[in-house]
C-alpha positions in Angstrom: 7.2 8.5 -20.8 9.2 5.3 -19.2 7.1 3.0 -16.9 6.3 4.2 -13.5 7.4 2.5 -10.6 6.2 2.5 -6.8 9.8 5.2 -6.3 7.9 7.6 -8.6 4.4 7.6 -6.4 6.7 8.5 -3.0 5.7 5.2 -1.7 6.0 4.7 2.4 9.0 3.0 3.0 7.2 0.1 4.4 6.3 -0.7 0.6 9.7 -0.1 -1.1 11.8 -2.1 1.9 12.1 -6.0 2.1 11.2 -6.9 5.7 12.7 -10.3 5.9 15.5 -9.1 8.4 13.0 -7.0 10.3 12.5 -7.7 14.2 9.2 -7.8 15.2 8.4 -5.9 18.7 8.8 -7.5 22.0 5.5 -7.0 23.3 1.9 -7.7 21.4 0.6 -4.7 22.3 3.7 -3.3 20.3 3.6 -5.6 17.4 -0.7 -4.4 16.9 0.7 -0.8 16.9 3.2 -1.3 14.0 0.5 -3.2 12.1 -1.8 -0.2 12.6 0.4 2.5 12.1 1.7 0.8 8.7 -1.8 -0.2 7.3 -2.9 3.6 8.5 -0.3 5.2 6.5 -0.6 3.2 3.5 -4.0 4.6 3.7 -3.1 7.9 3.7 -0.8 7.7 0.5 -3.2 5.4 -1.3 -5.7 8.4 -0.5 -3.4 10.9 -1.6 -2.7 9.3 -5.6 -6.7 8.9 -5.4 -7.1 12.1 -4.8 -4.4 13.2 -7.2 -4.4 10.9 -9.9 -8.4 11.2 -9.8 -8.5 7.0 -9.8 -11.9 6.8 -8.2 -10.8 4.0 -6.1 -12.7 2.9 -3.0 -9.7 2.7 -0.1 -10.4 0.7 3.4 -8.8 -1.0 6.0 -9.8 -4.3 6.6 -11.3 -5.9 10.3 -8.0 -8.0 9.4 -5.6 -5.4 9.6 -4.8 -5.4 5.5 -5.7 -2.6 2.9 -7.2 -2.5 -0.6 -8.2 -0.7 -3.1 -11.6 -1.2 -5.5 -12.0 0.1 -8.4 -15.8 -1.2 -9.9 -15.5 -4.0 -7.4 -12.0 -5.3 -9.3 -8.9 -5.0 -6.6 -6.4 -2.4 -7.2 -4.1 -3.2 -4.8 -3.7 -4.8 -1.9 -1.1 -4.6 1.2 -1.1 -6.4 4.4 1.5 -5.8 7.7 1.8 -8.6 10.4 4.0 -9.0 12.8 4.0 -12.4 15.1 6.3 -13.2 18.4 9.7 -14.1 15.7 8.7 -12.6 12.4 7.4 -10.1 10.6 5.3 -10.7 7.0 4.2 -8.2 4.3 2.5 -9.2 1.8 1.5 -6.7 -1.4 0.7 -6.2 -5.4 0.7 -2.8 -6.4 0.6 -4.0 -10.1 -2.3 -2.8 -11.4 -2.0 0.6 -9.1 1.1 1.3 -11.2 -1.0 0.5 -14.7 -3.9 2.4 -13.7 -2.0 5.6 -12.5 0.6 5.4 -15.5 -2.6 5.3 -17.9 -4.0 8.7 -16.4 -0.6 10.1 -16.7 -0.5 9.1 -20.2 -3.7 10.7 -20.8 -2.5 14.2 -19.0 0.6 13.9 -21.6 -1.5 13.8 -24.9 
């Protein structure tokens, strides 16, 4: 089996996409309902390879707008969605999300 990447896990675009030519939106009430919208549906697919993968990873979205995974109290993964009056800054590391779920794949295969 090759490596898995973030393609293979149906990723939200958000995750896959470089936003460095994104536009923020005009108003803040706009740019607060892109964060949540983008930190709500990373979420939901981080919920969904829990749930599939059985990772037993604790999911949450922070007072701060970001989301992480725990595993045992070690981060997973992490990805945060911000938007300000010009830009618009993502920050995430999937890393060990991608070592954990190719390891249970691995274990499916044998």
């Amino acid at each position: 089996m090759g490596k898995i990447t973030l393609s293979d896990l149906d990723a939200p675009e958000i995750v896959l996409e470089s936003t460095y030519f994104w536009s923020p939106s005009k108003n803040s009430s706009g740019r607060r309902y892109s964060e949540k919208q983008k930190a709500t549906e990373i979420y939901n697919w981080l919920s969904t390879l829990n749930q599939e993968y059985d990772l037993g990873l604790t999911i949450s979205i922070n007072a701060d707008g970001s989301v992480d995974a725990t595993k045992n109290g070690s981060e997973i993964c992490y990805f945060h969605y911000r938007e300000t009056c010009g830009n618009v800054y993502k920050k995430q590391n999937f890393k060990e999300l991608l070592k954990i779920v190719q390891k249970e794949l691995e274990k499916k295969d044998n």
